[in-house]
mmCIF file as gemmi writes it, N, C-alpha and C atoms, coordinates in Angstrom:
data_model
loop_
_atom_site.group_PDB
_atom_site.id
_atom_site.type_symbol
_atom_site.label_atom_id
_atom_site.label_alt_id
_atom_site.label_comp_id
_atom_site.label_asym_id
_atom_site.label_entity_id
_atom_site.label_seq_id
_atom_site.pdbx_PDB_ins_code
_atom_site.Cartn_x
_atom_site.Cartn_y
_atom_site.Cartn_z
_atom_site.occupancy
_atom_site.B_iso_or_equiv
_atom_site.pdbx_formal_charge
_atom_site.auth_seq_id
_atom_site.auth_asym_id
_atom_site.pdbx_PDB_model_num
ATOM 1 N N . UNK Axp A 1 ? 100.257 85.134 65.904 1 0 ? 1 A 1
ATOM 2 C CA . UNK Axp A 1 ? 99.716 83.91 66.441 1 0 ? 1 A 1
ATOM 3 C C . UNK Axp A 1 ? 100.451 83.564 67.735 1 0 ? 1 A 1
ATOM 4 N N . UNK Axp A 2 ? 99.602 82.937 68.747 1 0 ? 2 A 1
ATOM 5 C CA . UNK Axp A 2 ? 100.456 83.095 69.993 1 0 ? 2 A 1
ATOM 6 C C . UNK Axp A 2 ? 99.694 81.248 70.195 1 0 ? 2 A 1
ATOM 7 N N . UNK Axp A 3 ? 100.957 80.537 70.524 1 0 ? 3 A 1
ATOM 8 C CA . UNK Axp A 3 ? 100.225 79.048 71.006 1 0 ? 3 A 1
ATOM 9 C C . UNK Axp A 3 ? 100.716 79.186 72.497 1 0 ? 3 A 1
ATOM 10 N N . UNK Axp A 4 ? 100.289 78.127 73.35 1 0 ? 4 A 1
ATOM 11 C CA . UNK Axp A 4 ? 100.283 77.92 74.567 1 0 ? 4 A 1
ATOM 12 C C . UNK Axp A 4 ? 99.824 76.515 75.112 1 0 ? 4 A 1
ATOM 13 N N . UNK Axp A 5 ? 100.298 76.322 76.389 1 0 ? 5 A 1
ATOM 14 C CA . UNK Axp A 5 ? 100.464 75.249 76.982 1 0 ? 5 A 1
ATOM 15 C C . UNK Axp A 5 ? 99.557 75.421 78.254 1 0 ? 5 A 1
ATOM 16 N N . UNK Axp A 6 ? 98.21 74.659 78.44 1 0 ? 6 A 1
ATOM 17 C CA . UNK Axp A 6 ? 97.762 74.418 79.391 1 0 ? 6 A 1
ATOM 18 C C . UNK Axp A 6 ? 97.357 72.623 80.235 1 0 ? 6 A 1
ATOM 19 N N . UNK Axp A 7 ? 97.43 73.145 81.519 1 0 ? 7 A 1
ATOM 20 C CA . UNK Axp A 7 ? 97.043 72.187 81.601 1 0 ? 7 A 1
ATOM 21 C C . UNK Axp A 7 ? 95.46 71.418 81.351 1 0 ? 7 A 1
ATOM 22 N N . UNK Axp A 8 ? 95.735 69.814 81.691 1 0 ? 8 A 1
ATOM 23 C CA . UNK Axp A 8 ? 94.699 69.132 81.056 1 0 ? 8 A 1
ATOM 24 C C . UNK Axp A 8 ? 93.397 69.67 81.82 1 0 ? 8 A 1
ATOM 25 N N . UNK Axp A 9 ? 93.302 70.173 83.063 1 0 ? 9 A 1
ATOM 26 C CA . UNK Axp A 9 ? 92.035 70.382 83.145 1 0 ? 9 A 1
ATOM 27 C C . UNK Axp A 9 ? 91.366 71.269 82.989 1 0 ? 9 A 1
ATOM 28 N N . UNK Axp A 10 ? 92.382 72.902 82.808 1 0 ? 10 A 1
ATOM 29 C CA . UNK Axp A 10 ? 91.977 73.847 82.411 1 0 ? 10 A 1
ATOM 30 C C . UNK Axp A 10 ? 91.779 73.71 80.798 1 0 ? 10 A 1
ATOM 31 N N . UNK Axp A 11 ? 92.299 73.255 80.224 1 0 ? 11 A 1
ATOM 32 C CA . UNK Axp A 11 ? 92.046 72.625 78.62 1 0 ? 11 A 1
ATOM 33 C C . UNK Axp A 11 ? 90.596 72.524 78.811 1 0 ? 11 A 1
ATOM 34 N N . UNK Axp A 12 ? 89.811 71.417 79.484 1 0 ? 12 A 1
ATOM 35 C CA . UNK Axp A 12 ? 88.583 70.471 79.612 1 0 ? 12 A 1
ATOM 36 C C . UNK Axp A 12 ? 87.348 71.922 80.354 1 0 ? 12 A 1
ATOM 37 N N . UNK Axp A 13 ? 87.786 72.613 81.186 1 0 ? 13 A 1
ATOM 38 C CA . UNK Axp A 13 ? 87.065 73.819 81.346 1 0 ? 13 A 1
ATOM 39 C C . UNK Axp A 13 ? 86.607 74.976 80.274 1 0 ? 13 A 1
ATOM 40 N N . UNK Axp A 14 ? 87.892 74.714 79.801 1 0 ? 14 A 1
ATOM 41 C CA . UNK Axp A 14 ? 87.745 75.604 78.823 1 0 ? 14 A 1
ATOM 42 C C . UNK Axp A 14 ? 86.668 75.251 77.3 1 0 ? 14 A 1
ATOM 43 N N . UNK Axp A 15 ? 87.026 73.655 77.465 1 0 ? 15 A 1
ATOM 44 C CA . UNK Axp A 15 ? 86.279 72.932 75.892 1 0 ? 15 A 1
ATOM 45 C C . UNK Axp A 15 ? 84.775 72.661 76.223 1 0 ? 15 A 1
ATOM 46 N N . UNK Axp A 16 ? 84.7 72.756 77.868 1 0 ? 16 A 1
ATOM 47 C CA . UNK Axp A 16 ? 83.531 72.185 78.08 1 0 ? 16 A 1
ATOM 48 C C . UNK Axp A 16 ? 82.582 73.811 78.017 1 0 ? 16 A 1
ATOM 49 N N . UNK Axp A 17 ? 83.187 75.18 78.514 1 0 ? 17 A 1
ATOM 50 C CA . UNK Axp A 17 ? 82.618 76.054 78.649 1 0 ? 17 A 1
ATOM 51 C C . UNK Axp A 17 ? 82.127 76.618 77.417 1 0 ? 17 A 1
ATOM 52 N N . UNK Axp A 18 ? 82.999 76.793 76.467 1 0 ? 18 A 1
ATOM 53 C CA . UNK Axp A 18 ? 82.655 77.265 74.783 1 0 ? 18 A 1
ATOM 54 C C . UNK Axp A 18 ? 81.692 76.455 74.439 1 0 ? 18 A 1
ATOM 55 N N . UNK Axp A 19 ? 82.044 75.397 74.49 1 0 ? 19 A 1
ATOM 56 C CA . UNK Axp A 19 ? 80.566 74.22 74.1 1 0 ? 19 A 1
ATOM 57 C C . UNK Axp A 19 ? 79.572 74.693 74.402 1 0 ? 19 A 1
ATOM 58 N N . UNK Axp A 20 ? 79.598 74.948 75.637 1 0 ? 20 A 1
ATOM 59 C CA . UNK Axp A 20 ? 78.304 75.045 76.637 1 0 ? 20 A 1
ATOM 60 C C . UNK Axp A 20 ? 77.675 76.794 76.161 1 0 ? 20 A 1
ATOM 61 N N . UNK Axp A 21 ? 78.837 77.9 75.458 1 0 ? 21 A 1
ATOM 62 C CA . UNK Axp A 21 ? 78.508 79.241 75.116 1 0 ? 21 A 1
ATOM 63 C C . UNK Axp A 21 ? 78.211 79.183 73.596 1 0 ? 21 A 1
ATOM 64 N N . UNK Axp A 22 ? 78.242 77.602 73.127 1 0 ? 22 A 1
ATOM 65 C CA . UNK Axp A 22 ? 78.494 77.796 71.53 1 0 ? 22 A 1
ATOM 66 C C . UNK Axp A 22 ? 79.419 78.889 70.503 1 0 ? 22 A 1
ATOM 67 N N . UNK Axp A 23 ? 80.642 78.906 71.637 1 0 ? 23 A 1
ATOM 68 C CA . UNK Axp A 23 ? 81.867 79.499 71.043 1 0 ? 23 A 1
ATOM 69 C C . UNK Axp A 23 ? 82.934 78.469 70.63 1 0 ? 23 A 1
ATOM 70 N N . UNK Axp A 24 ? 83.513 78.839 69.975 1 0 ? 24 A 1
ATOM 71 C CA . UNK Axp A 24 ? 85.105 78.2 69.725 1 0 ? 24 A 1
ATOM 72 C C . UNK Axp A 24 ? 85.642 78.231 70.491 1 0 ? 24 A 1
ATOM 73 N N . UNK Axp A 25 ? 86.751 77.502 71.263 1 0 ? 25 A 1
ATOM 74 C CA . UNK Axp A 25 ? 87.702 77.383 72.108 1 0 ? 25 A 1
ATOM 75 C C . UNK Axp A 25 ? 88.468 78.765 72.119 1 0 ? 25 A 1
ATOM 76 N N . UNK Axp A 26 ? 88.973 79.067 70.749 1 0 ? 26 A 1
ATOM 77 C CA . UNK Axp A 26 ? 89.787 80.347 70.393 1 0 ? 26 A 1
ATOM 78 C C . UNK Axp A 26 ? 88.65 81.239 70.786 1 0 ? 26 A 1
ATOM 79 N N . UNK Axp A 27 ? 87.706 81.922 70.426 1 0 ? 27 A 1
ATOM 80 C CA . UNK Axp A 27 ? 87.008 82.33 70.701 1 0 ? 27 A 1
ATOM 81 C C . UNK Axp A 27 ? 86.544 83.281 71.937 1 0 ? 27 A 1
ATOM 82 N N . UNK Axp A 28 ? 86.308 81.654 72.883 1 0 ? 28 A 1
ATOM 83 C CA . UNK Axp A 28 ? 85.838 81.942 74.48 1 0 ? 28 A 1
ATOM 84 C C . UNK Axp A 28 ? 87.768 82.808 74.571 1 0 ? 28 A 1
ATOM 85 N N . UNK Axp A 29 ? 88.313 81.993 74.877 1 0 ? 29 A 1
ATOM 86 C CA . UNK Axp A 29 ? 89.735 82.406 75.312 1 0 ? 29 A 1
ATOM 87 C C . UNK Axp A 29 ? 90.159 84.211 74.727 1 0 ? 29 A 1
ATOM 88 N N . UNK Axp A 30 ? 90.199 84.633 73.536 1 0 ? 30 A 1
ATOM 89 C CA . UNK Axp A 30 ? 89.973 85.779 72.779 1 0 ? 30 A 1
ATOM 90 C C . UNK Axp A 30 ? 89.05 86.557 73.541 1 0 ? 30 A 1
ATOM 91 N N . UNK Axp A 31 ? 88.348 86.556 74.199 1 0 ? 31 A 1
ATOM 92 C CA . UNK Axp A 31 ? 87.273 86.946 74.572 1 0 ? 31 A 1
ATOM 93 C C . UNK Axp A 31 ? 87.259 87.511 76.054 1 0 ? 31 A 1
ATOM 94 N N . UNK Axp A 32 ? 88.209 86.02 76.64 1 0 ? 32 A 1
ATOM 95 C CA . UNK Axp A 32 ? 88.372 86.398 78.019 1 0 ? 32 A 1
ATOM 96 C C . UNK Axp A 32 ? 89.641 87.233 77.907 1 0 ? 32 A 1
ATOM 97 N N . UNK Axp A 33 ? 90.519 87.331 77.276 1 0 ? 33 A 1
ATOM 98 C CA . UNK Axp A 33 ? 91.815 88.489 77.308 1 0 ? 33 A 1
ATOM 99 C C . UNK Axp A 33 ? 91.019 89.427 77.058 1 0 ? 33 A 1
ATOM 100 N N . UNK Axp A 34 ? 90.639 89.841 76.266 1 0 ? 34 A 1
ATOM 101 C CA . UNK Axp A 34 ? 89.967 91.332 75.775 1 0 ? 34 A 1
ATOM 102 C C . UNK Axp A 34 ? 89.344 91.858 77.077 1 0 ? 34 A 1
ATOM 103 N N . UNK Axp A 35 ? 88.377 90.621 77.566 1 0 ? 35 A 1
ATOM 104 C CA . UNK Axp A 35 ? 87.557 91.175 78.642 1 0 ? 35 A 1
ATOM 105 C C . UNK Axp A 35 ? 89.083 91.164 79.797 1 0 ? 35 A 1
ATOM 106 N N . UNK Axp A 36 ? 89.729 90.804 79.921 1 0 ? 36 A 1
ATOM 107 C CA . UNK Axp A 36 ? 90.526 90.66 81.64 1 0 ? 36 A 1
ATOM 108 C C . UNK Axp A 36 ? 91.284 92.098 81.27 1 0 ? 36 A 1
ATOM 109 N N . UNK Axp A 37 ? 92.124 92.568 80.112 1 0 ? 37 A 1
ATOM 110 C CA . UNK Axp A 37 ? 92.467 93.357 80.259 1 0 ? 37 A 1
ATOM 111 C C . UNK Axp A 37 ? 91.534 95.091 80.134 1 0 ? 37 A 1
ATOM 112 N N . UNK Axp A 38 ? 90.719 95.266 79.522 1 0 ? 38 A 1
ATOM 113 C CA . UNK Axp A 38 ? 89.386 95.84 79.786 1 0 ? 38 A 1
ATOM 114 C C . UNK Axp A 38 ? 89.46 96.025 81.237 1 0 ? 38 A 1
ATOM 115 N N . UNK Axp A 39 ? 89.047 95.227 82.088 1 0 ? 39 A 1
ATOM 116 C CA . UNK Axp A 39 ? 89.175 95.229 83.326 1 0 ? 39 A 1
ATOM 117 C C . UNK Axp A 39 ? 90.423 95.818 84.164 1 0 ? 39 A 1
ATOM 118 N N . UNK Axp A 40 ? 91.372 95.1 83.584 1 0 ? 40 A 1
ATOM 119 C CA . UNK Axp A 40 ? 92.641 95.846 83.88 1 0 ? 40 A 1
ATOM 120 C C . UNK Axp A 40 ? 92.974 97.512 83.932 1 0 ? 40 A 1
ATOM 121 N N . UNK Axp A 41 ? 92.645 97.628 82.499 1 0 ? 41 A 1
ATOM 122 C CA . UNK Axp A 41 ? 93.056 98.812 82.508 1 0 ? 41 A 1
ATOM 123 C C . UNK Axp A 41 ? 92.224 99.884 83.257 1 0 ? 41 A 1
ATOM 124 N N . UNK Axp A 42 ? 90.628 99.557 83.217 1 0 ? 42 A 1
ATOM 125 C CA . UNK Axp A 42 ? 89.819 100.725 84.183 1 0 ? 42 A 1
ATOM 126 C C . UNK Axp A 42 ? 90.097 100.503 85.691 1 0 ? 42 A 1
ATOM 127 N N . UNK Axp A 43 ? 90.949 99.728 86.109 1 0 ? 43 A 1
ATOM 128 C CA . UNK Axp A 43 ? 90.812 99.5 87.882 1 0 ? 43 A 1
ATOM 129 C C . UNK Axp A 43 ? 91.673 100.688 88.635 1 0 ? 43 A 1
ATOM 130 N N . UNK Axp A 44 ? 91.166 101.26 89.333 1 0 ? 44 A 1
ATOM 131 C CA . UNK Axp A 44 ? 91.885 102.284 90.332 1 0 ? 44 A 1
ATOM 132 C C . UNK Axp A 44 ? 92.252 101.745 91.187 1 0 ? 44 A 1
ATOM 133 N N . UNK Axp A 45 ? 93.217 102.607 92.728 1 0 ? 45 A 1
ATOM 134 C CA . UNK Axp A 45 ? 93.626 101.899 93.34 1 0 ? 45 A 1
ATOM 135 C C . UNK Axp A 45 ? 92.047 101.537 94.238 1 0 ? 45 A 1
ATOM 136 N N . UNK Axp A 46 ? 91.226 101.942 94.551 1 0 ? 46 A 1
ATOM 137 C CA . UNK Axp A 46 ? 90.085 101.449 95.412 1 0 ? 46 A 1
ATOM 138 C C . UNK Axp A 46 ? 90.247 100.119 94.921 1 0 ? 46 A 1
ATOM 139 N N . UNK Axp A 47 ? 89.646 99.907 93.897 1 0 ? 47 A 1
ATOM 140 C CA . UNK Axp A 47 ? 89.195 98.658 92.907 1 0 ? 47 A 1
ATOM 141 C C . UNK Axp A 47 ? 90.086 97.672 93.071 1 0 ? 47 A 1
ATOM 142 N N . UNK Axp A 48 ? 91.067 97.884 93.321 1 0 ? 48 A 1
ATOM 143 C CA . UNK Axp A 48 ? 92.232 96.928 93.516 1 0 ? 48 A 1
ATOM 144 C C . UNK Axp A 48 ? 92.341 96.589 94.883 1 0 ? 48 A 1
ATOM 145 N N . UNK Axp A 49 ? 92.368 97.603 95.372 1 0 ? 49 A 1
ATOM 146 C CA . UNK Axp A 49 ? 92.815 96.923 97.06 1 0 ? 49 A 1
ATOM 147 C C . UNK Axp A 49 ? 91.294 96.496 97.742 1 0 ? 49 A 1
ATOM 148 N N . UNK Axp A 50 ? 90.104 96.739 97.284 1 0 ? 50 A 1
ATOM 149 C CA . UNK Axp A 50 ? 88.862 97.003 97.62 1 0 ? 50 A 1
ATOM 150 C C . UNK Axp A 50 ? 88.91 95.701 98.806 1 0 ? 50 A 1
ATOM 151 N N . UNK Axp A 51 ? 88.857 94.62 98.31 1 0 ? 51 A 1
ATOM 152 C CA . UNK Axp A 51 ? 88.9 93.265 98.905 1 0 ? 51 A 1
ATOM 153 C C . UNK Axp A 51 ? 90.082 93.264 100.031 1 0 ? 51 A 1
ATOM 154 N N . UNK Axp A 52 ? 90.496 94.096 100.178 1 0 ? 52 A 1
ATOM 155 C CA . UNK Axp A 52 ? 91.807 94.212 101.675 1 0 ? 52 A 1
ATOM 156 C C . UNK Axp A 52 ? 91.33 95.068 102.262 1 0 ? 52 A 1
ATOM 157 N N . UNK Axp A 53 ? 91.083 96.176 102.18 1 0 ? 53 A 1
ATOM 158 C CA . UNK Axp A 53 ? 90.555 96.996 102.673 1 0 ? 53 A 1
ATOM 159 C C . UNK Axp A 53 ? 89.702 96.846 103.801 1 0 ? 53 A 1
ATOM 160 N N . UNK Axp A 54 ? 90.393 97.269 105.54 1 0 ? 54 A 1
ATOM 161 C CA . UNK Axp A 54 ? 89.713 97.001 106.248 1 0 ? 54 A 1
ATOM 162 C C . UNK Axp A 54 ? 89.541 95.394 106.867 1 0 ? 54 A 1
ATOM 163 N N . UNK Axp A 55 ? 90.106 94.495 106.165 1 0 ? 55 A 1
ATOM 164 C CA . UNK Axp A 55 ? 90.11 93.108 106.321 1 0 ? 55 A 1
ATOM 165 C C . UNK Axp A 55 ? 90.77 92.984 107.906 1 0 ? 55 A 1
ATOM 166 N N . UNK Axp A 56 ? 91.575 93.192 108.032 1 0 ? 56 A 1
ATOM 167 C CA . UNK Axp A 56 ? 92.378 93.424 109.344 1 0 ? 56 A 1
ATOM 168 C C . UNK Axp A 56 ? 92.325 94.498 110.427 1 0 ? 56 A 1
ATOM 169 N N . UNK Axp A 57 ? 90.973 94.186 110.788 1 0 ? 57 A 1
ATOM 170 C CA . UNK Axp A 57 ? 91.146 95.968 111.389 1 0 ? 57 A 1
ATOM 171 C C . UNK Axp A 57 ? 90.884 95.619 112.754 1 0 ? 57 A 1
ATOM 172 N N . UNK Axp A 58 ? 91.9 96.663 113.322 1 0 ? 58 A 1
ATOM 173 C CA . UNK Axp A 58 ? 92.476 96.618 114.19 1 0 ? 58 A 1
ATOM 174 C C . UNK Axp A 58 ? 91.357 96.766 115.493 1 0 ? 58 A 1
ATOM 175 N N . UNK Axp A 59 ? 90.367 98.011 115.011 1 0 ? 59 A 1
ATOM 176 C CA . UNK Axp A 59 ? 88.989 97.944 116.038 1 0 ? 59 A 1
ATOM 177 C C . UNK Axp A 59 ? 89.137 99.338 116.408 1 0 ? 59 A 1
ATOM 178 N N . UNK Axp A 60 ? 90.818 100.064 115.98 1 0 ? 60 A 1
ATOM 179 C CA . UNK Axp A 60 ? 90.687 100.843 116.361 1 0 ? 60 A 1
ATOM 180 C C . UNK Axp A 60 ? 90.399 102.173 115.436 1 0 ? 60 A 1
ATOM 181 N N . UNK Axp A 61 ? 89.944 103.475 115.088 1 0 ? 61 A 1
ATOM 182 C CA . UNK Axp A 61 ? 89.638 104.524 114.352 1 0 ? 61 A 1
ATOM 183 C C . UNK Axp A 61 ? 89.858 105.7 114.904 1 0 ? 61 A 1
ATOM 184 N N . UNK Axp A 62 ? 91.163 105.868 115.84 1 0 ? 62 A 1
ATOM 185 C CA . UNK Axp A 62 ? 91.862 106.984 115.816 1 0 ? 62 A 1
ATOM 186 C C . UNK Axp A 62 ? 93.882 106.292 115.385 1 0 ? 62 A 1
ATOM 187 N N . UNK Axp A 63 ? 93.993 105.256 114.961 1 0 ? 63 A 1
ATOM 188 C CA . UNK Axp A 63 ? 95.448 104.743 115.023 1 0 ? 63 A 1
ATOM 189 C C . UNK Axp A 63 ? 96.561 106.14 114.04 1 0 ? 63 A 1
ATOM 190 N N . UNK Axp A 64 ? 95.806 107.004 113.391 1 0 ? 64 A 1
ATOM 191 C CA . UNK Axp A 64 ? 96.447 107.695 112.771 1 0 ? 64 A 1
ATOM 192 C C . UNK Axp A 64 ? 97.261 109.296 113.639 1 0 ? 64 A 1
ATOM 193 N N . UNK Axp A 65 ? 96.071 109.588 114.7 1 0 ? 65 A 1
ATOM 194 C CA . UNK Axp A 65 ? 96.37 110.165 115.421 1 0 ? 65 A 1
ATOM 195 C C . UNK Axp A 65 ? 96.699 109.914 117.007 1 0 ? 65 A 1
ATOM 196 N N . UNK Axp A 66 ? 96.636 108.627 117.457 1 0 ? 66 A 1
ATOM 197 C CA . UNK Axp A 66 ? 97.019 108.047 118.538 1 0 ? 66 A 1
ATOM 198 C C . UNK Axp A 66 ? 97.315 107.064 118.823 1 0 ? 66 A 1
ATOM 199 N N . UNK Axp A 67 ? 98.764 106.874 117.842 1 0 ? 67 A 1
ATOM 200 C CA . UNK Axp A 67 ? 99.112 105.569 117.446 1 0 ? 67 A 1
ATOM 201 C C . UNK Axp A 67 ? 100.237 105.151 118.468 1 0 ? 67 A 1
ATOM 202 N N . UNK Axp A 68 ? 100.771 106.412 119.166 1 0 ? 68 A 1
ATOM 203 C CA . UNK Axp A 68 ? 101.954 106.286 120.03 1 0 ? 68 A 1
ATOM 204 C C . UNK Axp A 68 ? 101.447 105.867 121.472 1 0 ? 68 A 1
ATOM 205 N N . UNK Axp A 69 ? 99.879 106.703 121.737 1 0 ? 69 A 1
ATOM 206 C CA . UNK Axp A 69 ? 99.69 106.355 122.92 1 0 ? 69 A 1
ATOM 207 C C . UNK Axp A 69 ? 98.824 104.762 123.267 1 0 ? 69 A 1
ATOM 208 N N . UNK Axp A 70 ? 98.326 104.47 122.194 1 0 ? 70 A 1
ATOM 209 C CA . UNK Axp A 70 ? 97.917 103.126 122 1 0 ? 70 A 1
ATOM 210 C C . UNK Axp A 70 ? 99.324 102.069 121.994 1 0 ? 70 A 1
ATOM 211 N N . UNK Axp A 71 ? 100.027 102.271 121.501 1 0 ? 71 A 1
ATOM 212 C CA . UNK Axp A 71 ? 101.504 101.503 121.426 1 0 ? 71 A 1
ATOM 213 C C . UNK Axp A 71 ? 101.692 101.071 123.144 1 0 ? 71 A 1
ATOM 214 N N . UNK Axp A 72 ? 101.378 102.614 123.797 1 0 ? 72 A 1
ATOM 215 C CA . UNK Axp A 72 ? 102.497 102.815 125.232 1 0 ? 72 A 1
ATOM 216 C C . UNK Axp A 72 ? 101.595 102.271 125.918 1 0 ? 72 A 1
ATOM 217 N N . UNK Axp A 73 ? 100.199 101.905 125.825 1 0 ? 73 A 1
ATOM 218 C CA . UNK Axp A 73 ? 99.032 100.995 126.622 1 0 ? 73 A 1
ATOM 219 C C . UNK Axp A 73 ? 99.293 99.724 126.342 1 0 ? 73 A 1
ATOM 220 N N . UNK Axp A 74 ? 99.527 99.149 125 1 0 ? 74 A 1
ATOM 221 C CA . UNK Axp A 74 ? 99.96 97.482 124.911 1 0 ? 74 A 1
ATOM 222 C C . UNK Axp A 74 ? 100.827 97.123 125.411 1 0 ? 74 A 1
ATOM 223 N N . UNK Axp A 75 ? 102.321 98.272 125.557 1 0 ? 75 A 1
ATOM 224 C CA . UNK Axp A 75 ? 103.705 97.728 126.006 1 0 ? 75 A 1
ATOM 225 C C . UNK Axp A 75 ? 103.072 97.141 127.943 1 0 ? 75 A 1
ATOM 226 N N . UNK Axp A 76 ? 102.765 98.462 128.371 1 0 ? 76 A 1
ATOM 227 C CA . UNK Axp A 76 ? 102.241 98.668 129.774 1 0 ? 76 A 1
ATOM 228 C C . UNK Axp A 76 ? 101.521 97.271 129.89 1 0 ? 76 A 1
ATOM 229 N N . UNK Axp A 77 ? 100.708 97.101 129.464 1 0 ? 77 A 1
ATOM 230 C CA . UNK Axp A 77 ? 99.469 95.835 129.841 1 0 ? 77 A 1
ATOM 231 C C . UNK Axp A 77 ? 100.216 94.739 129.828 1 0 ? 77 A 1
ATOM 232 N N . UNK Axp A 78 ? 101.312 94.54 128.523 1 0 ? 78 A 1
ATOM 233 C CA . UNK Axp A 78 ? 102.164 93.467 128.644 1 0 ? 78 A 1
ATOM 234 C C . UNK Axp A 78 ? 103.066 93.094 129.632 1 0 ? 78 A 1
ATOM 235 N N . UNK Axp A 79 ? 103.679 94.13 130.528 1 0 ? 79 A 1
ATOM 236 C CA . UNK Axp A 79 ? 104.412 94.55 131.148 1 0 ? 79 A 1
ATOM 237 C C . UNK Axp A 79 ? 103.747 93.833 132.851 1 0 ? 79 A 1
ATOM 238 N N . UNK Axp A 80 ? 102.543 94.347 132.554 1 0 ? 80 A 1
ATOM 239 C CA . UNK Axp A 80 ? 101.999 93.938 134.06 1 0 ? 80 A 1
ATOM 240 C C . UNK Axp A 80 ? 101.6 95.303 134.818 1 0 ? 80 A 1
């Protein structure tokens, strides 16, 4: 048996959502561990980083192979 401490409004999400699934409180909650770790355990690294991926991109799609001479163009431009 595992008890726990939430707060009051996640409490009220939670009482209002089972209601609303015609589950038990224990239930919905039981339900969502099973399902989060389920999830857990099938995620690769894609799946994980998926949502970063590319988020920041730079514009450029050679930085792996011309990362030095792109460097020596920003210093230069900064430079004047």
């Amino acid at each position: 048996m595992i008890t726990l401490r939430l707060d009051p409004d996640l409490e009220q999400t939670i009482t209002n959502t089972a209601k609303n699934l015609g589950l038990t409180k224990s239930d919905l909650i039981r339900k969502s561990i099973l399902e989060y770790l389920r999830k857990l355990g099938k995620q690769n690294a894609w799946e994980a980083g998926q949502d970063l991926f590319g988020k920041y991109s730079s514009g450029y799609h050679n930085l792996s192979s011309d990362r030095k001479e792109i460097v020596k163009d920003k210093i230069k431009a900064k430079r004047g």
